[in-house]
C-alpha positions as CSV (number, residue, x, y, z in Angstrom):
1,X,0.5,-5.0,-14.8
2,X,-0.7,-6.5,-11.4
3,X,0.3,-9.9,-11.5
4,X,-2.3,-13.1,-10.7
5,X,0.5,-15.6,-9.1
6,X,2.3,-15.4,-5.7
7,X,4.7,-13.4,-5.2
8,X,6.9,-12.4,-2.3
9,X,7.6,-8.8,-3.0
10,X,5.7,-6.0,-4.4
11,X,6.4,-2.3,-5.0
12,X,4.5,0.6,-3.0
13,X,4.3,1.8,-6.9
14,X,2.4,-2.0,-7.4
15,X,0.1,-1.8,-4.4
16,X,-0.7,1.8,-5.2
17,X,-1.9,1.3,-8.5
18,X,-4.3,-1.5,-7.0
19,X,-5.8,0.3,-4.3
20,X,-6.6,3.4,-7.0
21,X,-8.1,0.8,-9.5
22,X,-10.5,-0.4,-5.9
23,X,-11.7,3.2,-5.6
24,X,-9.3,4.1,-2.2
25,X,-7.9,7.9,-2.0
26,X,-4.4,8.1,-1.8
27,X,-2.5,11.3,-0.3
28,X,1.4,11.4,0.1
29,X,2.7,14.4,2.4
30,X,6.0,15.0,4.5
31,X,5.9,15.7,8.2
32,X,9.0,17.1,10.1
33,X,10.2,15.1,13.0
34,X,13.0,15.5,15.6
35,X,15.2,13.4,12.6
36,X,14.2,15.6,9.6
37,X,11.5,15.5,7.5
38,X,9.7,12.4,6.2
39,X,7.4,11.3,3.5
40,X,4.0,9.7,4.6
41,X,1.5,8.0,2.0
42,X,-2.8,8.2,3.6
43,X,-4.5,5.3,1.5
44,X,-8.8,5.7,2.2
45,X,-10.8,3.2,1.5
46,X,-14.0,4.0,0.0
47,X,-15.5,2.8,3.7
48,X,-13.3,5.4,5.5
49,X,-10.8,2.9,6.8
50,X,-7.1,4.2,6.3
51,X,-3.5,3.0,6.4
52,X,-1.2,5.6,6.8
53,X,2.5,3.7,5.2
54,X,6.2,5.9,5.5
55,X,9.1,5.8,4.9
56,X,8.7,3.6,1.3
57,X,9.4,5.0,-1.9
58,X,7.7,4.4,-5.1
59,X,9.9,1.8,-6.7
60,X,10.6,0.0,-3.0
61,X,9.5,-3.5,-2.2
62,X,7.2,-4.0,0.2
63,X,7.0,-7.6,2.2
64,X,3.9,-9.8,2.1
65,X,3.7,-8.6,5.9
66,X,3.5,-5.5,5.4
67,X,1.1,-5.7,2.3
68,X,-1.4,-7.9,4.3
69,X,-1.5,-5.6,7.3
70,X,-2.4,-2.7,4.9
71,X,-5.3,-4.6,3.6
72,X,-6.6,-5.4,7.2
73,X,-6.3,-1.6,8.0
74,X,-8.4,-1.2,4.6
75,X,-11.1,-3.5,5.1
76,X,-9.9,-5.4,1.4
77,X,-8.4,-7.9,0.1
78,X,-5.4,-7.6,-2.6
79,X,-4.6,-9.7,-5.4
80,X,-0.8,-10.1,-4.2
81,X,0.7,-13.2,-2.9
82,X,-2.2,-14.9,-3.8
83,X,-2.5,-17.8,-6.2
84,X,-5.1,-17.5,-8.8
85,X,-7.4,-19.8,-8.4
């Protein structure tokens, strides 16, 4: 469950699961690189605006930096390290 206070850290699992539940797309693919191969997630939002995020795992924790940026790219605004108001 998505929580409604501030928090720090979130997982990519977490911010997944909201973006779905706001109607975004969200691919995951590998790419090979001159280091090997690595996993890329494509989150679309409904207006076409995309953030492409790598090399996170599921379970990982994502900083509040991060999280925010990924909502710019999207055009939308996510519940996480906001207070409830």
């Amino acid at each position: 469950m998505i929580s409604q206070f501030a928090t720090q850290f979130i997982t990519l699992e977490e911010y997944l699961k909201w973006a779905l539940s706001e109607g975004c797309r969200v691919q995951t693919g590998f790419s090979a690189g001159p280091d090997g191969m690595m996993e890329f997630t494509v989150v679309t939002a409904k207006s076409g605006r995309y953030a492409v995020i790598h090399d996170l795992s599921p379970g990982e924790a994502i900083p509040a930096a991060a999280y925010a940026q990924y909502d710019r790219r999207l055009g939308l605004e996510s519940p996480f390290g906001k207070t409830k108001q």
